[in-house]
N, C-alpha and C positions, 0 to 999 in steps of 0.2 A: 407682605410683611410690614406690619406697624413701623412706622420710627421711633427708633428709641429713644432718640431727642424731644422735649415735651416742651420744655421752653424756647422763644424763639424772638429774636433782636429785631428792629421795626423795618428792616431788610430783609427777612425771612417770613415767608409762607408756606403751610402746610396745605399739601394737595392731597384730600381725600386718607388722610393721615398714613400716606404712601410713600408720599415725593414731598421734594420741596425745592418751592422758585425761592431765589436770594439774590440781591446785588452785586454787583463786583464793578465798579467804577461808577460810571452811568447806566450798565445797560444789564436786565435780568437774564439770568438762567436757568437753568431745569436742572434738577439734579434726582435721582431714583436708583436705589438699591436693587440689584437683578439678583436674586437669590442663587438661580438654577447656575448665569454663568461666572455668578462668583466677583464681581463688578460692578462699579455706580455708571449710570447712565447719565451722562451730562449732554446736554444741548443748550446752545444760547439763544435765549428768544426775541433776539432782536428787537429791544425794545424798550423805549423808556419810561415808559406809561407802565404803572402799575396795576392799574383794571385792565389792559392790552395784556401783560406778566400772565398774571392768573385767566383769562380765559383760553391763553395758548398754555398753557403749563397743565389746563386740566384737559385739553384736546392732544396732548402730547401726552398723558398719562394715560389716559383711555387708549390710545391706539397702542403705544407699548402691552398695555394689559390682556387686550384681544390677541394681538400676536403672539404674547407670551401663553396664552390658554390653549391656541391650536400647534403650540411646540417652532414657532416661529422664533428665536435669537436675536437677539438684538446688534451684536458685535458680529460680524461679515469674517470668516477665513480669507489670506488672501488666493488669489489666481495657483498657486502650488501650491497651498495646500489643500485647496479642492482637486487640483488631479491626483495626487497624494493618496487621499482618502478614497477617491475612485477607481484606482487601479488596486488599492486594497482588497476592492470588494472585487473587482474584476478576477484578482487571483483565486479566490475563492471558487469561482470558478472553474479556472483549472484545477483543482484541483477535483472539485464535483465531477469536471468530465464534458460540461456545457459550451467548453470555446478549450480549444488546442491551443500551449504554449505560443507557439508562433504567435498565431492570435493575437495574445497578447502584448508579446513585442511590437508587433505593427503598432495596436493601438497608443503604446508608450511612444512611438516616433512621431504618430499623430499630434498625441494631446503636449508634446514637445516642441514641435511647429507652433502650435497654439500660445504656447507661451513666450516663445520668441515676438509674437508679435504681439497680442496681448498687454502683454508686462508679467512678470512674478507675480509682485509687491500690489497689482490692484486688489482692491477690493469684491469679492463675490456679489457685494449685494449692491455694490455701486456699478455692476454691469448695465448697459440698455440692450436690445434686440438689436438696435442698428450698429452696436462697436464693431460688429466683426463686416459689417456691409463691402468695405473694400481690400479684405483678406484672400483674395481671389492675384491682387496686384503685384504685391511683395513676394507671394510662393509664385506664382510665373517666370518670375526675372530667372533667368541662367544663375546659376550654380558650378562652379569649375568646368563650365562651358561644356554643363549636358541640363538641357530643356526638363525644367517638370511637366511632367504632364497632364494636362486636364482633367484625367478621370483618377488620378493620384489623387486631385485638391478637391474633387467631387466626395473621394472613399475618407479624407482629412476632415472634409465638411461635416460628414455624416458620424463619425469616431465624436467631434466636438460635441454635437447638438444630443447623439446620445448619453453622455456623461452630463450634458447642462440637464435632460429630465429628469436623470438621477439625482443631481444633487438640488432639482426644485421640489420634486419630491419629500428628501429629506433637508427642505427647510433650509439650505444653506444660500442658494439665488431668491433674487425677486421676479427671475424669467424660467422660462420651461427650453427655450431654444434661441439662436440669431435667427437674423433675417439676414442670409447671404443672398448677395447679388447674382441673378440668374445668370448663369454662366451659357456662350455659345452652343449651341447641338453641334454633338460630333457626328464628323461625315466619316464613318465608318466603310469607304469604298472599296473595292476590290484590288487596288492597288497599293492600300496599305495593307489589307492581310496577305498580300502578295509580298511585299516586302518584308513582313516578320516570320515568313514560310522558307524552307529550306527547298529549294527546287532536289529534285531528286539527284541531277549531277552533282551539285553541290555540297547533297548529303554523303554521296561519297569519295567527294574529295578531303568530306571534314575527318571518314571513315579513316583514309588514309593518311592522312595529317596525323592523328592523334594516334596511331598506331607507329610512327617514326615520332612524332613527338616523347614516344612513352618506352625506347630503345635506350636499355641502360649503357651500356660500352659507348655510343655513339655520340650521346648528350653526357657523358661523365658523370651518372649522376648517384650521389650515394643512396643507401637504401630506405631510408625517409621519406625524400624526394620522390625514388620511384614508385616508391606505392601511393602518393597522394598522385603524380600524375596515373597511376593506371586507377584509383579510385574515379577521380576525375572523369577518365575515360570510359571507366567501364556504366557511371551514372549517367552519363549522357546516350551511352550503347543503350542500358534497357528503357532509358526516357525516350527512346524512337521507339521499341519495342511493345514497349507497355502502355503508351500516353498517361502514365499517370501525374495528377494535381504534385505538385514542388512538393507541399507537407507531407502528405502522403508516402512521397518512395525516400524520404529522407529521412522519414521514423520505422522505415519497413525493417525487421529483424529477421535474420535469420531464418528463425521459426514460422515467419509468416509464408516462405516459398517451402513450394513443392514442385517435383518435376514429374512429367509423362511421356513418350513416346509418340509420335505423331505420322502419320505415312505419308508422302506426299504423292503427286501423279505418280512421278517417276520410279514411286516405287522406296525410293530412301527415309530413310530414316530422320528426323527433326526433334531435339530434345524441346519439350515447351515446360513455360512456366506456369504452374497456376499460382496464384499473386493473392492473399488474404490482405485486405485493407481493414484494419482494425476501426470502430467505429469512435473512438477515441482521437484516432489521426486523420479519421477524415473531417473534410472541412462541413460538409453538410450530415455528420455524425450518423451516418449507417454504413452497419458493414458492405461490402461485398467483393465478388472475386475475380479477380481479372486472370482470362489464363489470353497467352501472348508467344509469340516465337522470340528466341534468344535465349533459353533456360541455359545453353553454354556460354553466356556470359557471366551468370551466376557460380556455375562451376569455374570458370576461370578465374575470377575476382577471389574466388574462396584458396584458391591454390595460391596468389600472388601473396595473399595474407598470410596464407600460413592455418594453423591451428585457430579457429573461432569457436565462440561461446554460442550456442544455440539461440541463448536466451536475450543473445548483443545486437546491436544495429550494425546493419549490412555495410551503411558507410563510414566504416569506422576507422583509423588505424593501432587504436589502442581496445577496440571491443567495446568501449565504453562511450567516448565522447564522440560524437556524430561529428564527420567535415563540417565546417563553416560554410553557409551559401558564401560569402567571401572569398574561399578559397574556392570552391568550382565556379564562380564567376571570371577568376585571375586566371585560370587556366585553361578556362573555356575561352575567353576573350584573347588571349596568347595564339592560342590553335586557330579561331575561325580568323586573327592575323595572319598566319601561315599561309589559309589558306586563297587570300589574294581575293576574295571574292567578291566581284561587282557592287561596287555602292554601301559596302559595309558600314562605312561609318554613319551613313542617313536612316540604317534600318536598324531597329528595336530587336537585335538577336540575342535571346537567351537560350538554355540547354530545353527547354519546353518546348520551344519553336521548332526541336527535329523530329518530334511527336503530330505536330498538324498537320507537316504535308503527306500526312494520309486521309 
């Protein structure tokens, strides 16, 4: 865009009848109108010399110019609001069907961490490769005296670097990823998946834990209560049942089970489940069917409810709003207290964990 200015004071120079270097005390400047973002482009070009002014003022317009031609910005968003705009587009997403809710959320706790250490308030294009080099440091340190975990700050790593190609893509960085510091190899040994495994005595003592845990007269408890503890209950019953993915039996409805008959040696009878996993809720987005023994947990959870909507999620207490992992964590972690069981506090037990030791 021409300047509209045509006359000019013997402190003013025209660049390419674009820009214009001008003085301001001793020392020249750059100044250029950015049409596209609506703003003058000022830089000072350190300098007192007025042939030194003009051949930085016209190698400062040149490169503006080029990057303005391949959609490059000159004015950097900060650190929020590149994750801002990238989880915009993220939601889109879900909504298309490409990454499940949850998803989502994780990536929002990610690129959260990221800014905690980061800063907001940086600049996107004044980022380097190496800022995030010792972000491995700060997420390690204890937190309310529970360890993060290594392959947490690994899946944190990977959540970053994919939002920084997105937004080098569209032209908001001058990098495409960090350079994070190679992190330890995990010794993935037999006696840590030992430890995040439910021995089978100890599955059922959890059985029994959470079957007196979930006794209304005995715990006093009114009817609110008892249904999130027998929800509780009954989700960690078919998560031994079933082994299914956390996302998965937490978005199962109603409508997704069906039951069958099953004979066993002896001759008796076993209700089973067959289990539709919607390709939506799954995390690797295809369908398929899991049929499992425990279909009478299904029928018992549907009687403790009451009346359900077909069309509603199984972990529900209002048919609509699904339990919080929060609250089957609080109550799972309550119960496998209960249950007294060896070394609990040093092992990694969640409601998935009574799903392995098969």
């Amino acid at each position: 865009m021409a300047l509209k200015k045509q006359k000019f004071a013997d402190d003013e120079i025209a660049i390419f009848d674009e820009a214009v270097i001008y003085k301001r005390g001793e020392y020249w400047h750059f100044r250029m109108w950015l049409t596209g973002e609506g703003k003058y482009a000022r830089k000072s070009l350190k300098t007192r010399s007025k042939t030194t002014a003009l051949e930085r003022g016209k190698e400062t317009y040149l490169e503006i110019f080029a990057n303005q031609k391949i959609g490059k910005k000159y004015f950097s968003l900060t650190t929020k609001e590149g994750v801002e705009k990238y989880l915009e587009h993220r939601e889109k997403d879900v909504v298309s069907g490409l990454i499940v809710k949850g998803r989502l959320g994780t990536i929002k706790t990610h690129l959260q961490h990221w800014l905690d250490f980061i800063g907001k308030d940086t600049k996107l294009k004044e980022l380097e490769q190496t800022d995030c080099e010792d972000y491995f440091h700060p997420r390690v340190k204890q937190r309310n005296n529970v360890s993060i975990k290594q392959v947490t700050i690994q899946n944190e790593q990977s959540s970053i670097n994919s939002m920084m190609k997105w937004l080098f893509r569209n032209n908001e960085t001058q990098i495409d990823s960090f350079e994070f510091r190679k992190l330890p190899r995990i010794d993935r040994n037999n006696e840590e998946i030992r430890r995040s495994t439910f021995e089978e005595d100890e599955y059922q003592k959890l059985v029994s834990v959470m079957s007196d845990y979930c006794k209304r007269r005995k715990n006093k408890l009114d009817a609110n209560e008892w249904k999130i503890r027998q929800l509780v209950r009954h989700y960690i019953l078919i998560a031994a049942s079933s082994g299914m993915r956390v996302g998965e039996q937490r978005q199962l409805g109603w409508s997704d089970v069906a039951f069958t008959n099953a004979v066993t040696n002896n001759g008796q009878f076993n209700l089973m489940a067959e289990i539709r996993v919607r390709p939506e809720t799954s995390k690797v987005r295809a369908s398929r069917k899991v049929v499992c023994k425990g279909g009478e947990y299904f029928d018992r959870l549907r009687r403790v409810l009451g009346p359900t909507d077909e069309s509603g999620p199984i972990f529900s207490i209002d048919g609509k709003t699904v339990l919080s992992k929060r609250a089957v964590l609080y109550h799972f972690h309550r119960m496998v207290d209960l249950c007294e069981l060896e070394g609990r506090e040093q092992r990694d037990l969640v409601p998935y964990c009574t799903a392995a030791r098969f």
